[in-house]
C-alpha positions as CSV (number, residue, x, y, z in Angstrom):
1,X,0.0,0.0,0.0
2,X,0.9,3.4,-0.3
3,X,0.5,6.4,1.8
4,X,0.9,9.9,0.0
5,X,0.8,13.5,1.3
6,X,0.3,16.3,-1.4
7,X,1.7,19.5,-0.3
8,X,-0.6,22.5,-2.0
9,X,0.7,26.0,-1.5
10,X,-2.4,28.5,-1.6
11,X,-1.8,31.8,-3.5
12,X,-2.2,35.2,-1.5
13,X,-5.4,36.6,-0.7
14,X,-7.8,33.1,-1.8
15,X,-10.7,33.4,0.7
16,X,-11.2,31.0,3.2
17,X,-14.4,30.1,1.3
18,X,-12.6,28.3,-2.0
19,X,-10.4,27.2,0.8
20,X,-12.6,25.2,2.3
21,X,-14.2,24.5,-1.2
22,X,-11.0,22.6,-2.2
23,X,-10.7,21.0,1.4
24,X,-14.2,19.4,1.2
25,X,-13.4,18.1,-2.3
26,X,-10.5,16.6,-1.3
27,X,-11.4,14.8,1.2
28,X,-14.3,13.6,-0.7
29,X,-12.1,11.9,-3.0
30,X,-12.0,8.3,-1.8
31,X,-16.1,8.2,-1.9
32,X,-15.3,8.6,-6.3
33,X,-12.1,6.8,-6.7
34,X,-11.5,3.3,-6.7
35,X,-8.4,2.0,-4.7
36,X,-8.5,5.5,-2.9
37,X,-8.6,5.0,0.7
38,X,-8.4,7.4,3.9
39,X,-8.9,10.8,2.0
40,X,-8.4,13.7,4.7
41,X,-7.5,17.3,3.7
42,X,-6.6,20.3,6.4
43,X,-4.8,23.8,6.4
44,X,-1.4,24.1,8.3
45,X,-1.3,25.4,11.3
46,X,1.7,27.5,10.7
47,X,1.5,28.5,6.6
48,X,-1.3,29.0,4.3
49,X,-1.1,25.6,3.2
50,X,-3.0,22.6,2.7
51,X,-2.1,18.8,3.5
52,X,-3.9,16.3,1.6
53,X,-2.8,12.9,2.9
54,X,-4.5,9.2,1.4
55,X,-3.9,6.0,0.4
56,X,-3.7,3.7,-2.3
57,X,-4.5,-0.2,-2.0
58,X,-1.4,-0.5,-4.5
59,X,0.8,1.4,-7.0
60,X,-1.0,0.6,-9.7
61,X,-4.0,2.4,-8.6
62,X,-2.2,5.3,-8.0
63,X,-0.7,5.2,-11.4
64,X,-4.0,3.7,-13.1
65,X,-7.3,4.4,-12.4
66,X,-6.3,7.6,-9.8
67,X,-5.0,9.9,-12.8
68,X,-7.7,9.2,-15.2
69,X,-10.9,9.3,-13.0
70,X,-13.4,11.9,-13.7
71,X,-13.3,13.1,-10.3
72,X,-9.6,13.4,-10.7
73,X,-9.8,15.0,-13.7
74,X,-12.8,17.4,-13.1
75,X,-13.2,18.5,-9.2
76,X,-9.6,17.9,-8.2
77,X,-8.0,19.9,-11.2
78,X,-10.0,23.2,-11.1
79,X,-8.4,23.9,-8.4
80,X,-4.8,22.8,-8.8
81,X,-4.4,23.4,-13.1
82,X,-2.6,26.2,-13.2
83,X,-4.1,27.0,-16.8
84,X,-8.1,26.8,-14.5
85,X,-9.8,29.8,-13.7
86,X,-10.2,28.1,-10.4
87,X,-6.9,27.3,-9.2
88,X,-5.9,28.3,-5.8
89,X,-2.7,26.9,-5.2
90,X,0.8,27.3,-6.7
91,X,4.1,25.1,-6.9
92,X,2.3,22.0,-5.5
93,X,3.8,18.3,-4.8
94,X,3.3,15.2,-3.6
95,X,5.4,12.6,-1.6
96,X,4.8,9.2,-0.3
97,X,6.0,6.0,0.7
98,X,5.0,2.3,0.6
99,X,4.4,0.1,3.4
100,X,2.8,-3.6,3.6
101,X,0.1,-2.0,5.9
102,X,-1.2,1.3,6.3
103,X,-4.2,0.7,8.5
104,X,-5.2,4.2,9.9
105,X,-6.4,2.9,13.6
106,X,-6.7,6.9,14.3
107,X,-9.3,8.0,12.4
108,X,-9.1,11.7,13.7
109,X,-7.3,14.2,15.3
110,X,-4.1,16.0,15.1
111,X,-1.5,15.3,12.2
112,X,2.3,16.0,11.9
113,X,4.0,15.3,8.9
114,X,7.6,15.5,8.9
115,X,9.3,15.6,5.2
116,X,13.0,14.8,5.3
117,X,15.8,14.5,2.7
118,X,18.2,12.2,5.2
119,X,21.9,12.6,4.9
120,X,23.0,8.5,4.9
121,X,21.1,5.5,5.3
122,X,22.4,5.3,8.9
123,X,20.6,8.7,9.3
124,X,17.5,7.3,7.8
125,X,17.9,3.7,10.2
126,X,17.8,6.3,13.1
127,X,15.0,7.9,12.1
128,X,13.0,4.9,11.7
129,X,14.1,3.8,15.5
130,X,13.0,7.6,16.9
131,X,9.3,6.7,14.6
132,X,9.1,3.1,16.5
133,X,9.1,4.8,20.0
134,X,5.5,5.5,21.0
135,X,6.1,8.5,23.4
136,X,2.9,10.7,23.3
137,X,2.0,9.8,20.0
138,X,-1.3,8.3,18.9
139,X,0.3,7.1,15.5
140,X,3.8,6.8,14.2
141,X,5.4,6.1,10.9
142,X,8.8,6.7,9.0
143,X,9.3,5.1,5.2
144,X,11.1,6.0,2.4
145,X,9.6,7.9,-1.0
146,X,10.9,4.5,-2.7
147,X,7.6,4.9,-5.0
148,X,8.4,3.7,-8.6
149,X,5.4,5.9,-9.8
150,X,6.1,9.8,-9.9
151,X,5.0,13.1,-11.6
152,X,7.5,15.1,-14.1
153,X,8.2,17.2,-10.5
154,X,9.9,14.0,-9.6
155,X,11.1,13.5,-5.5
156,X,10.8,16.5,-3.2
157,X,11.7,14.0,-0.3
158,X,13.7,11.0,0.8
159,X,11.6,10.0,3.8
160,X,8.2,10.6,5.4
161,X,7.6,10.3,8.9
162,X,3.7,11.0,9.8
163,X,2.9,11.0,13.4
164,X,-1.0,11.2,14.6
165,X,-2.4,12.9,18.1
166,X,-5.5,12.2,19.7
167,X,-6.2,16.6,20.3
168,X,-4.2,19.3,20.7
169,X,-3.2,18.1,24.3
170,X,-1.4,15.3,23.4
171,X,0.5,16.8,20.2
172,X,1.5,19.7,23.0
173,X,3.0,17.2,25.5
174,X,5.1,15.1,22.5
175,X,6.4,18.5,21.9
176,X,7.6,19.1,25.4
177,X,9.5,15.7,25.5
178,X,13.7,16.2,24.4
179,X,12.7,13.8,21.6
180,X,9.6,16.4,20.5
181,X,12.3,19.4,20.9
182,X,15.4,17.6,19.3
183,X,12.6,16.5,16.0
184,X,11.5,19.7,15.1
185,X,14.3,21.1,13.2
186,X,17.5,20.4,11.5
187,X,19.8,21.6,14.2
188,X,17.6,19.4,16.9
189,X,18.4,16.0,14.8
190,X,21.8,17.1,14.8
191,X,22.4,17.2,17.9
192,X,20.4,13.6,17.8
193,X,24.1,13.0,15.6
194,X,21.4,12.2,13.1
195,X,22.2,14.9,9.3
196,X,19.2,15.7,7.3
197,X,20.0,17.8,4.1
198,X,16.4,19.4,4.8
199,X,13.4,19.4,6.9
200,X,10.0,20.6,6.4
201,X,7.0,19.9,9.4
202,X,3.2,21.0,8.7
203,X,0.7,20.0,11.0
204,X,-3.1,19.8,10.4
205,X,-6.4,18.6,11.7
206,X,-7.6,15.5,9.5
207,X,-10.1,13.4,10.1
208,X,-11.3,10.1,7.7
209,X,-14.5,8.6,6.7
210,X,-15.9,5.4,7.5
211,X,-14.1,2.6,5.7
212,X,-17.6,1.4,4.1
213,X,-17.8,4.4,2.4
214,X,-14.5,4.6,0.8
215,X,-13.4,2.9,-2.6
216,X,-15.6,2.5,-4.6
217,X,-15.8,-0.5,-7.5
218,X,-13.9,0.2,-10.7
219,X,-15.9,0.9,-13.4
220,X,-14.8,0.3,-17.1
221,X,-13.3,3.6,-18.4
222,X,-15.1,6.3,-20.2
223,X,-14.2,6.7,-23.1
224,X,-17.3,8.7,-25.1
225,X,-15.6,12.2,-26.8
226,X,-15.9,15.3,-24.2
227,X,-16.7,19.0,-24.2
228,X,-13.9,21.0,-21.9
229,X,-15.3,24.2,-21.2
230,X,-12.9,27.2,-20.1
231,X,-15.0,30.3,-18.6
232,X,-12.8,32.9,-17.8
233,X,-13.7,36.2,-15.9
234,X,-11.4,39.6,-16.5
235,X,-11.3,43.1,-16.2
236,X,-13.1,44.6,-19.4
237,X,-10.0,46.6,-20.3
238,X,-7.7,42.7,-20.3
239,X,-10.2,40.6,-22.5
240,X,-8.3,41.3,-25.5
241,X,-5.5,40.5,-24.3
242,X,-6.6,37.2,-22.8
243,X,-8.1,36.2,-26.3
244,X,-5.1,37.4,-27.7
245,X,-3.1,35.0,-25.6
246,X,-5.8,32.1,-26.4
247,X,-5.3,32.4,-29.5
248,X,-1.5,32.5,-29.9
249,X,-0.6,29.8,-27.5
250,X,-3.3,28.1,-25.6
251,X,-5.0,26.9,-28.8
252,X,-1.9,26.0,-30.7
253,X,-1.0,23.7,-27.4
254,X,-4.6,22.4,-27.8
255,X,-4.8,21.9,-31.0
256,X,-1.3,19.5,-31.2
257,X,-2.5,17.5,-28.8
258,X,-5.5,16.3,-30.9
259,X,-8.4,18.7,-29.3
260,X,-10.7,21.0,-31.7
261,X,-11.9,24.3,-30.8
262,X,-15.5,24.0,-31.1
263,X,-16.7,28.1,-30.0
264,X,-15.4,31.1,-28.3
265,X,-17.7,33.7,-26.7
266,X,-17.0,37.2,-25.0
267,X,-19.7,39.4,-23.4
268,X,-20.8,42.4,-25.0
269,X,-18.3,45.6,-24.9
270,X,-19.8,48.0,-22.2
271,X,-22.3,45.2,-21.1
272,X,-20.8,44.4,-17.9
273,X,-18.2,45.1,-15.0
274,X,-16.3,42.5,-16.2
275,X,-15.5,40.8,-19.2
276,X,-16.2,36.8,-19.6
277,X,-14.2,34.3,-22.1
278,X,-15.9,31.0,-22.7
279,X,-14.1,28.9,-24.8
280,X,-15.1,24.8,-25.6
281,X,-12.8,22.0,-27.1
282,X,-13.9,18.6,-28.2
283,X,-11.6,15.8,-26.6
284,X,-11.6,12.2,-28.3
285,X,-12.2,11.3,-24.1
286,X,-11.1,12.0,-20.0
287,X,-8.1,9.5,-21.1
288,X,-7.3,11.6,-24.0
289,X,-6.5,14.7,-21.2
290,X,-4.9,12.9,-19.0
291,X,-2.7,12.5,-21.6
292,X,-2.6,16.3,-23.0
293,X,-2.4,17.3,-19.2
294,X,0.9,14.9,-18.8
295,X,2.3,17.5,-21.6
296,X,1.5,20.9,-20.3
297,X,4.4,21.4,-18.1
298,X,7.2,20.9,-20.5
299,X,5.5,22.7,-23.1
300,X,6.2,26.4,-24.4
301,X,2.8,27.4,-25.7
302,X,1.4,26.0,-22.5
303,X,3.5,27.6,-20.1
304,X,3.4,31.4,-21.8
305,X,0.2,31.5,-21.4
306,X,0.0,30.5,-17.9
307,X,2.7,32.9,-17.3
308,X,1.1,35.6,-19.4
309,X,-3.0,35.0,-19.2
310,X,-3.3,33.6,-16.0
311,X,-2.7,36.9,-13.9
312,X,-5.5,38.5,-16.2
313,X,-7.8,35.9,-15.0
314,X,-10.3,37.0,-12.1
315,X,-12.5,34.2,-11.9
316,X,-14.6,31.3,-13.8
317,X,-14.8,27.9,-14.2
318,X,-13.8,24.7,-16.1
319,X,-15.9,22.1,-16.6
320,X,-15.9,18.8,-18.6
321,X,-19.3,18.0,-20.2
322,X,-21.2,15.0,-22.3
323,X,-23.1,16.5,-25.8
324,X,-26.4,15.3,-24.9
């Protein structure tokens, strides 16, 4: 099994609203996606960022089935895309590690989530000892991001280590002990004799569903054409230069990845306070972007014009529809 954490930066100024938007569609995630178990999301406590821990009954439903779902593709992806009206979050990752059991016995609480890039091996085997000592935690566990399975970002990490409190209480007296002191920063392994080339801690409330309503069955993959729909909100005075921008490098991208520009709308001049972009591709199907979405990153058109658009954008949606 595999348990992953997926850091998500938020961007300045997103209102705790579409915060807790994105947190609730999180950590609805293993109610729509088979092999998805023990989906929790919550904010820091110390940064404006959200921890979205889960797991996967194996790698490849992590791989499979997790990166092509419709919930994946559709709820998920407005609000990490960078190229979706929607997105809230910036320079996002994911780390995780495998384990033969990752039975969650505390389904709620407090969680700490220490992210490591370990000097040696021998630093790593004294980790792992520290993670087997069950002083005033609820939960403990240290692995290695040995995953064969990763994005283009590749390995932020070496190691995980995810410890889980009962409350506040508990998570305050860990913290207390010389073991909580000396694992909270670089310097305090150190003088554990234990090197870590980096360390990152974010703690969060999470809480998980009831294990009959996670996973559901797989279901055979759709693969009828789709309509992806980009509705884009600016200030009047930027819509040209959004189309502009559409036009020069968003639909060139599009367009050489097999998708067909179907329409393009703009409100009225003078109409409104703001100006409104709706623009709709045909897609052969959800696989189909899952592949053009693999692409985006390393791509030039793509990346101008999240560079260069994106900051014109106010607001909107993207959607994936079925012609009916």
């Amino acid at each position: 099994m595999i348990r992953r954490f997926y850091i998500l930066p938020l961007n300045p100024g997103v209102p705790d609203a579409n915060v807790q938007e994105m947190i609730a569609v999180l950590s609805a995630a293993d109610r729509f996606i088979p092999g998805l178990l023990d989906s929790s999301a919550g904010v820091d406590f110390d940064s404006r960022t959200v921890i979205w821990e889960n797991t996967f009954v194996d790698e490849a439903s992590y791989s499979g089935p997790y990166m092509v779902h419709p919930y994946h593709i559709g709820a998920i992806d407005n609000y990490v895309m960078p190229d979706s009206p929607e997105c809230i979050t910036d320079n996002t990752y994911a780390t995780r590690y495998t384990t033969p059991d990752a039975t969650q016995e505390v389904r709620g609480g407090i969680r700490r989530v220490l992210l490591l890039n370990t000097s040696t091996g021998a630093d790593a085997s004294a980790i792992e000892a520290l993670a087997a000592q069950p002083q005033e935690k609820a939960a403990s566990v240290f692995g290695a991001d040995d995953v064969g399975w990763v994005s283009a970002k590749g390995r932020a990490w070496t190691h995980v280590w995810e410890q889980a409190f009962t409350d506040m209480a508990q998570l305050e007296r860990y913290l207390g002990t010389g073991d909580g002191t000396a694992c909270s920063s670089v310097e305090g392994f150190a003088s554990l004799g234990i090197g870590l080339g980096s360390l990152k801690i974010f703690t969060c409330p999470f809480q998980l569903s009831p294990a009959e309503h996670q996973s559901p069955p797989e279901t055979p993959p759709d693969t009828a054409p789709v309509l992806y729909t980009i509705t884009a909100r600016t200030a009047a005075a930027d819509a040209d230069a959004y189309v502009e921008l559409l036009e020069r490098c968003y639909d060139p991208f599009m367009a050489d990845n097999g998708t067909a520009l179907l329409e393009r709308w703009r409100t009225v001049d003078q109409g409104y306070l703001e100006a409104e972009v709706h623009s709709t591709w045909q897609i052969d199907s959800l696989a189909a972007y899952s592949d053009l979405r693999a692409k985006t990153i390393a791509d030039p058109q793509w990346t101008v014009f999240v560079k260069d658009a994106m900051p014109l954008v106010q607001g909107g949606s993207r959607r994936f529809h079925r012609a009916v």
